[in-house]
NUZAGU-770302 format. One record per residue (C-alpha): residue in one letter; y, z, x. Coordinates in Angstrom, 2 decimals. Layout:
titi:A&v:Y&w:Z&u:X
...
This chain:
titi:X&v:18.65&w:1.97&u:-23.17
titi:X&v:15.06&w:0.78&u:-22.35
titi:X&v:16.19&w:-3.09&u:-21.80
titi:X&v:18.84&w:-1.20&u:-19.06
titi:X&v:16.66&w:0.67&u:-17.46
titi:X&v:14.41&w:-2.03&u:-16.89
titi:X&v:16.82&w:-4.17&u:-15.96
titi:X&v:18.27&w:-2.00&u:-13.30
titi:X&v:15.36&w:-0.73&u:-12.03
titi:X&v:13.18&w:-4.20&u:-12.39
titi:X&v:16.33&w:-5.76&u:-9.88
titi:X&v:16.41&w:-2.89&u:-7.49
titi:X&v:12.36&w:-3.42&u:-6.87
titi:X&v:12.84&w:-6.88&u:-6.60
titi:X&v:15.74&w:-6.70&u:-4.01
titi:X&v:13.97&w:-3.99&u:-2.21
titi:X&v:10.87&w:-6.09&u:-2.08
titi:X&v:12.22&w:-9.53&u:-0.61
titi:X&v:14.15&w:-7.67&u:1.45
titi:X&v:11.37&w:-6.28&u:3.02
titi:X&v:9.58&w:-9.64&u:2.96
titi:X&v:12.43&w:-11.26&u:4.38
titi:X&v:12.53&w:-8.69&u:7.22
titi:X&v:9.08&w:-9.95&u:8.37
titi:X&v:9.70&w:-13.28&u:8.24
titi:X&v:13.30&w:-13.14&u:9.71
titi:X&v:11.22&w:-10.78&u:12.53
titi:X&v:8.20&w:-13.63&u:12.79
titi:X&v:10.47&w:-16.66&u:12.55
titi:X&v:12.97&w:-15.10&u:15.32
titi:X&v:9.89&w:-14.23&u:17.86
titi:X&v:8.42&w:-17.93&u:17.27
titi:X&v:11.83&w:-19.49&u:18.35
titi:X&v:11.49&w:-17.00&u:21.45
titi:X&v:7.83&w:-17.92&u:22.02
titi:X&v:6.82&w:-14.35&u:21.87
titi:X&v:5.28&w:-14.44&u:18.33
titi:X&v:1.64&w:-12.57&u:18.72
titi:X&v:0.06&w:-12.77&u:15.16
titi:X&v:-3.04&w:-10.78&u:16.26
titi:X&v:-0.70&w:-8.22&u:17.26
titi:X&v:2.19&w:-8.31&u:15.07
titi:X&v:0.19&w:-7.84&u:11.78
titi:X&v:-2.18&w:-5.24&u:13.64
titi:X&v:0.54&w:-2.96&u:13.50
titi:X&v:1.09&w:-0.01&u:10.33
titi:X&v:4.65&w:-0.56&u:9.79
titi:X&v:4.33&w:-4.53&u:9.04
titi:X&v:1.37&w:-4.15&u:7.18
titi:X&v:2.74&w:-1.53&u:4.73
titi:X&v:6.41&w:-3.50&u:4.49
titi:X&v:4.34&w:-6.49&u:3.60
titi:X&v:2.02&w:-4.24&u:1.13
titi:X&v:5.33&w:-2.82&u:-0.39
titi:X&v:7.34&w:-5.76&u:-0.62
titi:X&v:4.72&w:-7.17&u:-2.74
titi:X&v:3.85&w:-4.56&u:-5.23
titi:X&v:8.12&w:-3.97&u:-5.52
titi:X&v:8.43&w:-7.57&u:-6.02
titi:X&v:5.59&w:-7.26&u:-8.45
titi:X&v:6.50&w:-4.04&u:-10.22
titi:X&v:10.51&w:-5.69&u:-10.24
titi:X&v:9.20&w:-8.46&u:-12.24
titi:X&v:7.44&w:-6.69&u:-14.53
titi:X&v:10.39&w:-4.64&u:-15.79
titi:X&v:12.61&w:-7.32&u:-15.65
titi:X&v:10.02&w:-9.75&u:-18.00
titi:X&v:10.26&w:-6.48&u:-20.52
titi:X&v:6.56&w:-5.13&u:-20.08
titi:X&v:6.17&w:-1.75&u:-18.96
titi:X&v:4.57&w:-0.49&u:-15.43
titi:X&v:0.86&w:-0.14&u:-15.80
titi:X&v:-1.30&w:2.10&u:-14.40
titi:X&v:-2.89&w:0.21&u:-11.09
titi:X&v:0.55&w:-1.27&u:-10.41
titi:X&v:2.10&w:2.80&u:-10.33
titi:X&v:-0.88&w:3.84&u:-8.13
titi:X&v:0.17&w:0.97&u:-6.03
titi:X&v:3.43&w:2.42&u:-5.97
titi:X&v:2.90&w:5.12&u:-5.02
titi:X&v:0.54&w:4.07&u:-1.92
titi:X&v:3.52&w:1.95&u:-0.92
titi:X&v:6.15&w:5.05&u:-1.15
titi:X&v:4.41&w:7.42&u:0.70
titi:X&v:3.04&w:4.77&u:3.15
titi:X&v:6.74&w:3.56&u:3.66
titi:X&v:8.15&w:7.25&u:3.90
titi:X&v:5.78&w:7.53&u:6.58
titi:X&v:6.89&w:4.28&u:8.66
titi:X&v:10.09&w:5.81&u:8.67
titi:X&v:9.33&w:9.36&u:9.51
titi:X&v:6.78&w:8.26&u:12.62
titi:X&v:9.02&w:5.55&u:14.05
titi:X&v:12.03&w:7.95&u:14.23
titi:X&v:9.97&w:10.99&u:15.39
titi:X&v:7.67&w:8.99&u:17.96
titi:X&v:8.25&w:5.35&u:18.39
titi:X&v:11.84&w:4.97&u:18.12
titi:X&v:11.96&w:5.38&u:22.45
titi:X&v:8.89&w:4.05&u:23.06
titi:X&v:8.51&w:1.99&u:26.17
titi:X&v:8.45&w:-2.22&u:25.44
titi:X&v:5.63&w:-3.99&u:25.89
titi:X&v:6.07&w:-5.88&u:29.68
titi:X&v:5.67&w:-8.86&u:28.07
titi:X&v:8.62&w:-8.36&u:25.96
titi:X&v:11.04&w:-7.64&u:28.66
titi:X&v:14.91&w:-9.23&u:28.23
titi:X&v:13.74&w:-9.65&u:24.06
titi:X&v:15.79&w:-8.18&u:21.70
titi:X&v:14.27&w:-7.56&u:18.02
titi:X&v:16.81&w:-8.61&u:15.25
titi:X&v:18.91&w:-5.39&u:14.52
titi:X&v:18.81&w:-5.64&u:10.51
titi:X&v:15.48&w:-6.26&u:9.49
titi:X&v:14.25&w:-3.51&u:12.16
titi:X&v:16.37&w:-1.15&u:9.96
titi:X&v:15.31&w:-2.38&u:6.87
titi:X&v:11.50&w:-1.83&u:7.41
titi:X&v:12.07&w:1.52&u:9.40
titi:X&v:14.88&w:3.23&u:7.83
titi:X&v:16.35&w:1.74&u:4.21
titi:X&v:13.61&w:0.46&u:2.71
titi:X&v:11.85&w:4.06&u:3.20
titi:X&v:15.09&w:5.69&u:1.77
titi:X&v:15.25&w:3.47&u:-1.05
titi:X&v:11.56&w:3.25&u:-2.59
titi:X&v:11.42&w:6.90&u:-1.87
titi:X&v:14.46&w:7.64&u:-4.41
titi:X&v:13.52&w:4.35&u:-7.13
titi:X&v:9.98&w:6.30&u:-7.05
titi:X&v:11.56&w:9.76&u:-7.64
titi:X&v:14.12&w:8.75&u:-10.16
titi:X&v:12.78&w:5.99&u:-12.20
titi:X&v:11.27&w:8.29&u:-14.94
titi:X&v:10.14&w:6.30&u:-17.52
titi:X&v:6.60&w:4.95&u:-17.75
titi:X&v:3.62&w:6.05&u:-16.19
titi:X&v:2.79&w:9.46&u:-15.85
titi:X&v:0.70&w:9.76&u:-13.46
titi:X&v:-2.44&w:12.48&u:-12.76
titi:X&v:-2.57&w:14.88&u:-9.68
titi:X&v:-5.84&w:12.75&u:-8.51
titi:X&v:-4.03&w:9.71&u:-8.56
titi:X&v:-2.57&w:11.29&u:-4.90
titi:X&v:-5.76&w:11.27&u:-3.04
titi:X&v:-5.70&w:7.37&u:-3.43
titi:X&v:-2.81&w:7.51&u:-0.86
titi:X&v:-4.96&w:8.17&u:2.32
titi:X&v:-7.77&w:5.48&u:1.39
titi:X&v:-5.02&w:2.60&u:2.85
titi:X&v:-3.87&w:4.39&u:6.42
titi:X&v:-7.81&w:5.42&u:7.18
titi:X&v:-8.89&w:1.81&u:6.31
titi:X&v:-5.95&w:0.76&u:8.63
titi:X&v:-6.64&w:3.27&u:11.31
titi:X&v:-10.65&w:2.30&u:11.21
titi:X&v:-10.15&w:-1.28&u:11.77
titi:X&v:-7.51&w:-0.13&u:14.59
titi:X&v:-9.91&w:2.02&u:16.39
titi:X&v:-12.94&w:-0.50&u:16.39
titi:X&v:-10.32&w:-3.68&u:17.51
titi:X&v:-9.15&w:-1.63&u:20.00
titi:X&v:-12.68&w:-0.85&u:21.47
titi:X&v:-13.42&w:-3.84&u:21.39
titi:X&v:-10.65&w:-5.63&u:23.24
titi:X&v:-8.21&w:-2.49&u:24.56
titi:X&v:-5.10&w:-3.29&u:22.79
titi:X&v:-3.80&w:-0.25&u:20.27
titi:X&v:-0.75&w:-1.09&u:17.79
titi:X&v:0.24&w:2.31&u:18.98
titi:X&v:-0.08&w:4.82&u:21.51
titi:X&v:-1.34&w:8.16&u:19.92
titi:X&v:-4.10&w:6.70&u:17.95
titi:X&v:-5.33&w:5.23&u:21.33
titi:X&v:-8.18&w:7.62&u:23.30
titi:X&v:-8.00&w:6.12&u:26.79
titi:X&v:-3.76&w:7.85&u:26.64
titi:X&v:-2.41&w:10.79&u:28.19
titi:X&v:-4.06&w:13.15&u:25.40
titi:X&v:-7.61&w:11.22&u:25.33
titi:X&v:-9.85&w:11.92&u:22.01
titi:X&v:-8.72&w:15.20&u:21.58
titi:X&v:-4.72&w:13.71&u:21.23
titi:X&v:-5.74&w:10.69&u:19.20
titi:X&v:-8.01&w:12.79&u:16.68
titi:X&v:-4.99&w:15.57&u:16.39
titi:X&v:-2.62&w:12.95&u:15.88
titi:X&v:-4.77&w:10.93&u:12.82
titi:X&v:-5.50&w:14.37&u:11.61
titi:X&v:-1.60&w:15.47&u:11.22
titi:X&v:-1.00&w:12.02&u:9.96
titi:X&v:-3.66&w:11.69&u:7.58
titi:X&v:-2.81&w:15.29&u:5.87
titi:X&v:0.78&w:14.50&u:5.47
titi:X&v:-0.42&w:11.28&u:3.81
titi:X&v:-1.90&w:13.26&u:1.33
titi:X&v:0.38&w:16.24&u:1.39
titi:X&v:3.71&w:14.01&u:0.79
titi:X&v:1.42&w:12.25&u:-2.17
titi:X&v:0.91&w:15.75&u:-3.99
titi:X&v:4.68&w:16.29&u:-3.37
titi:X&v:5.79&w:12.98&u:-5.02
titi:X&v:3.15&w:13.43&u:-8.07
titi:X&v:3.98&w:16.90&u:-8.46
titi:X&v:7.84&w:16.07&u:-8.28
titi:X&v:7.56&w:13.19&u:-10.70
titi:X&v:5.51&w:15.34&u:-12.95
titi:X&v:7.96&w:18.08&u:-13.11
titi:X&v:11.04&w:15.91&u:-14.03
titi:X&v:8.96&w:14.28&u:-16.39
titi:X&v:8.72&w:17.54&u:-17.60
titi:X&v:12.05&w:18.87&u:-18.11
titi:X&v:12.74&w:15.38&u:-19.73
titi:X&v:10.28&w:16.35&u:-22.39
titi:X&v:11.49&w:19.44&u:-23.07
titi:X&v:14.81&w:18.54&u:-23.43
């Protein structure tokens, strides 16, 4: 039973996590060919950075099953950073990005259709559920959820001071020259930042509890 679990769940992390790692190239490799490819743009932004941070640790954590060892504890915490960073992709580009305006100099371009989807909508889906449902292993503490908000405010940081320093802002509501100013961008980080940490409680505490019932079963 182990050996299958392992198995099954050690090939759905690795297919999740070069698929997500394949999105990014297929998305880099398709604006090169275009000669639209901005590096100091295109990695600036939270959504390729956190496909790119959980396509590693799923392609790391797949492995591991699959070679027979269990998850350890920095590779869960990991995880979990990469779940709730990738639930949050999702949520924000469907709630504010999805009709955002294109950047002028990307009039007439067309993204490719799949890997869009994979970074903003299945991949979220599908790490949410392998995190909620793959039980065995690491049990993790309630602290281990604050850790979740230490990645987006390092991200957002280093957003803020680039875009002082040269005005360009991955996106709109965490820039303080927009329609809302300071006050917007600071309500907007603050929202954002405590569902970070909200939505990490919620997927400890959920974990815990079905570890739980297992147990007592």
């Amino acid at each position: 039973m182990i050996l299958l679990y392992k198995g099954v769940f050690g090939s759905f992390r690795l297919a999740v996590g070069l698929a997500l790692l394949g999105s990014v190239v297929w998305q880099v490799s398709d604006r090169i060919s275009v000669g639209l490819f901005r590096p100091f743009e295109y990695f600036a932004y939270f959504s390729i950075v956190s496909s790119i941070l959980a396509g590693l640790v799923l392609t790391i954590g797949g492995l591991t099953l699959l070679q027979g060892k269990d998850e350890y504890e920095r590779l869960h915490t990991w995880r979990l950073i990469a779940t709730v960073s990738m639930i949050i992709v999702g949520v924000v580009y469907h709630w504010l990005l999805g009709d955002s305006a294109v950047d002028p100099r990307d009039i007439g371009y067309q993204w490719p259709v799949l890997p869009n989807l994979v970074i903003h909508t299945y991949a979220p889906i599908a790490i949410a559920i392998d995190y909620l449902i793959s039980l065995r292993g690491y049990k993790p503490s309630w602290k281990k959820a604050w850790w979740v908000v230490v990645y987006p405010l390092t991200w957002l940081g280093l957003s803020i001071i680039r875009g002082l320093t040269d005005g360009w802002w991955p996106y709109w509501f965490i820039n303080p020259n927009s329609e809302g100013g300071v006050i917007g961008m600071l309500t907007y980080v603050a929202i954002i930042a405590a569902a970070f940490i909200a939505l990490g409680f919620v997927l400890v505490g959920a974990r815990l509890a079905s570890l739980k019932i297992l147990a007592d079963r």
